[in-house]
C-alpha positions in Angstrom: 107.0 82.0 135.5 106.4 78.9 133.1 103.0 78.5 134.7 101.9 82.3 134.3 103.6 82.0 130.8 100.9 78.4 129.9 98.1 80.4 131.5 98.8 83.5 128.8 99.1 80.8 125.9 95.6 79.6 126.9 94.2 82.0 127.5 95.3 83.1 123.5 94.0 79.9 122.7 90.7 79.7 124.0 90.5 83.4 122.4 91.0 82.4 119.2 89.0 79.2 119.1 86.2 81.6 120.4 86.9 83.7 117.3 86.6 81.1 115.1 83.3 79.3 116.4 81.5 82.6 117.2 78.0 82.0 115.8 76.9 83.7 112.5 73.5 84.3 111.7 71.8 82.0 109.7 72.1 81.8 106.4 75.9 83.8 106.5 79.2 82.2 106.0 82.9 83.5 107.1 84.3 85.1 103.3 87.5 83.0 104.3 85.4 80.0 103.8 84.5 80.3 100.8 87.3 82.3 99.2 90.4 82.9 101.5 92.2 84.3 98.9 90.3 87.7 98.5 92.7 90.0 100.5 90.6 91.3 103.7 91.0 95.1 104.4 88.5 95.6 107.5 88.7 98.8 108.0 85.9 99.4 110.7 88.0 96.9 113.3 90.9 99.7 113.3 91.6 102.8 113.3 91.8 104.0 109.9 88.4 104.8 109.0 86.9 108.1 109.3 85.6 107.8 112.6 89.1 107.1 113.9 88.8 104.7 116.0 87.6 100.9 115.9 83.6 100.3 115.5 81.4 98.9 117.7 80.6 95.6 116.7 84.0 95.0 114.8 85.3 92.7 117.1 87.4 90.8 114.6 88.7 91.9 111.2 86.5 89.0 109.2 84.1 89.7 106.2 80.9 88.0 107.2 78.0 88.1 104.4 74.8 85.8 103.2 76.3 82.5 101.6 74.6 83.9 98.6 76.6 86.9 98.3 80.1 85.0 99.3 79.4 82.9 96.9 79.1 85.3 94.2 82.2 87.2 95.5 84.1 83.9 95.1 82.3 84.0 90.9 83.9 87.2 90.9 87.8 86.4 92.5 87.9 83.2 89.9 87.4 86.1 86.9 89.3 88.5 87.9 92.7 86.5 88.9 92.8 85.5 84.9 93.9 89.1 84.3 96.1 89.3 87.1 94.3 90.8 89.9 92.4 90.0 93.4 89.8 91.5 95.2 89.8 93.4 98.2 87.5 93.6 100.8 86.8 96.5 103.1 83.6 96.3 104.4 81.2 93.5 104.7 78.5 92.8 106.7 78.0 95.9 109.2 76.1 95.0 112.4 73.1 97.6 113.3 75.1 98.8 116.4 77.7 99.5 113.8 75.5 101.7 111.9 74.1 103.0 115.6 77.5 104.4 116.5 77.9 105.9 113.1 75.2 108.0 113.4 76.0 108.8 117.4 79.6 110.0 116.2 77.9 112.0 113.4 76.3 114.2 115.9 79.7 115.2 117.6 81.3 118.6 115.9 84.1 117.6 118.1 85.1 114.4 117.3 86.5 114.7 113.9 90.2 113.6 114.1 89.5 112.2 110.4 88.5 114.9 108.7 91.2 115.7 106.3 91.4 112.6 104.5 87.7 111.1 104.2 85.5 114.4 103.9 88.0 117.7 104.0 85.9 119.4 101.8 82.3 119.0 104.2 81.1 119.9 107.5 80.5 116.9 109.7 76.5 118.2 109.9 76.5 117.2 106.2 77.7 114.4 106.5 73.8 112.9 107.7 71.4 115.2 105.8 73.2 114.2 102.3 72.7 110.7 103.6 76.3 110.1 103.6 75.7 108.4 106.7 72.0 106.7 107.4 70.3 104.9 110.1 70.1 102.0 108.0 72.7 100.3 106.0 72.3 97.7 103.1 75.1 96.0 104.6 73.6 95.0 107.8 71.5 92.7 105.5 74.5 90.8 104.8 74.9 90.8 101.0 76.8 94.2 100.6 80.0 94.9 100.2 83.1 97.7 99.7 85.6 96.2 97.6 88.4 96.8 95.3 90.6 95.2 92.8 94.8 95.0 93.7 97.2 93.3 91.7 97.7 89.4 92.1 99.5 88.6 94.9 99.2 92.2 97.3 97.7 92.2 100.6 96.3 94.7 102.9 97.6 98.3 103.2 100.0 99.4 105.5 98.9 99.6 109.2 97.6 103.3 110.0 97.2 105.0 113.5 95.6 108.0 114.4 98.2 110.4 115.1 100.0 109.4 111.2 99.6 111.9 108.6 96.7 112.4 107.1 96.1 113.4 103.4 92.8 114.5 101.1 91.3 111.1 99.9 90.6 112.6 96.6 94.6 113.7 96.0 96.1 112.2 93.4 96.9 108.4 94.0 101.0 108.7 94.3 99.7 111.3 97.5 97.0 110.0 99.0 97.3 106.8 101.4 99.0 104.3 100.0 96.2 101.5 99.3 97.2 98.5 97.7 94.3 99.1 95.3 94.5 99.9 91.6 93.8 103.4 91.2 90.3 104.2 91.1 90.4 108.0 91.8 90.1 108.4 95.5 90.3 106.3 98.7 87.7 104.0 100.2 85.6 105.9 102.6 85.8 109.2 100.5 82.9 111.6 101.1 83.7 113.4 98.1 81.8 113.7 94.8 84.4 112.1 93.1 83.7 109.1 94.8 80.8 109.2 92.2 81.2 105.7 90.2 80.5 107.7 87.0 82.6 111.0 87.9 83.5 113.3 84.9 86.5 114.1 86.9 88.5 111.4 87.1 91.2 110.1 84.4 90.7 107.8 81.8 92.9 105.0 83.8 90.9 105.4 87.2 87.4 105.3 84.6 89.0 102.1 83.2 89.6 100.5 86.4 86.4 101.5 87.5 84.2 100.1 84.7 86.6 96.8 85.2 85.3 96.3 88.3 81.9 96.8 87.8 81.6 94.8 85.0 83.0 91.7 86.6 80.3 92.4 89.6 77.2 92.6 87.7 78.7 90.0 85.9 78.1 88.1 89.1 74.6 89.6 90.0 76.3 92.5 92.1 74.7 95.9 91.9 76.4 99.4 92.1 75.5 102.2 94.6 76.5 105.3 91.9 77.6 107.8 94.6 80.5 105.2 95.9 82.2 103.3 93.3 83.6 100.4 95.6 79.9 99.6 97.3 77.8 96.7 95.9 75.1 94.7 97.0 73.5 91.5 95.6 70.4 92.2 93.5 68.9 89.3 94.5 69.9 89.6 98.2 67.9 86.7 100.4 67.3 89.4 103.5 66.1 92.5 101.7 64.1 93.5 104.7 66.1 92.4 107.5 68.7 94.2 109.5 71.3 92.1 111.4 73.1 92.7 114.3 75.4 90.3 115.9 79.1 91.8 116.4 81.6 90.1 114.5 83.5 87.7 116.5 
């Protein structure tokens, strides 16, 4: 029993030093590295996403991105903490087979478990032709990211299994999932044109905490995708052209 019980602690071990040492591509650095206290959120390693279900390639919860853009992100954590928040990381770099299974799940009416929180108000055939989901993704270039500001001191949001109840990602924020985030209007993930960054529909809070964040991103040479107001990528991104895909380890 002690001997099966030494092999098990090994074997955990040798797991997580493999975690740890699993090669990056080059020029990319683990977020932890560089600024382990942004709160990481991985959504695409569990099950609460809107495909329901972990993500190919998302072998480990870790934010990998371009030493460039980690760097920035850390520019960005040292600002924002002097008024009392943290940022929050949901998405990272995304590995091509990533974005492969995105669009494979997008072409399966079926499979839509999700559907009532991240895009109730859309048929899953939409979802591709309004580019909502694409065959390419800025963040398999490693300098985009989906992020959020909390208040100082939170960490990730409660765990979330397929199976729990499920509620409209654009309810109000006292109904909708409980995200440690500030309130910016609707979930992450939210197919739903109040996603927009610029919305005319939200309140003048979630528009506040909106502009906050942007500002303190292009601050640090981030640039905002309008239709989703927690995606950003690195104007001056050193792989423009190239599209990664080693799974996060």
């Amino acid at each position: 029993m002690i001997l099966a019980l030494l092999g098990v602690v090994a074997t955990l071990a040798l797991t997580a030093c493999a975690s740890q040492t699993a090669e990056l591509p080059a020029g990319f650095t683990r977020l932890s590295e560089v600024a382990p206290d942004i709160v990481q959120e991985i959504r695409y390693n569990g099950e609460h996403n809107f495909m329901g279900r972990p993500v190919t390639g998302y072998n480990a919860p870790q934010c990998w991105l371009t030493t460039e853009a980690a760097q920035a992100l850390a520019e960005v954590q040292a600002a924002v903490k002097t008024n009392g928040y943290s940022l929050k990381v949901y998405d990272c770099y995304r590995p091509q087979r990533a974005v492969n299974d995105f669009v494979e799940w997008a072409k399966d009416p079926g499979d839509d478990v999700t559907r009532g929180e991240f895009y109730p108000r859309l048929a899953k055939d939409q979802l591709f032709p309004l580019g909502l989901i694409a065959a390419k993704s800025g963040h398999s270039r490693g300098s985009t990211v989906d992020v959020t500001l909390v208040p100082l001191g939170s960490t990730a949001s409660p765990q979330w299994a397929v199976g729990d109840p499920i509620v409209d990602c654009a309810a109000p924020v006292g109904e909708r999932f409980a995200d440690t985030s500030i309130d910016m209007g609707t979930g992450f993930d939210c197919f739903d044109p109040l996603a927009a960054t610029a919305s005319p529909d939200i309140t003048a809070e979630q528009r506040a905490n909106r502009q906050l964040l942007v500002s303190i991103m292009e601050a640090a040479g981030f640039v905002n995708l309008p239709e989703e107001w927690w995606h950003y990528t690195l104007a001056n991104e050193p792989f423009p052209k190239t599209f990664f895909d080693p799974a996060i380890q």
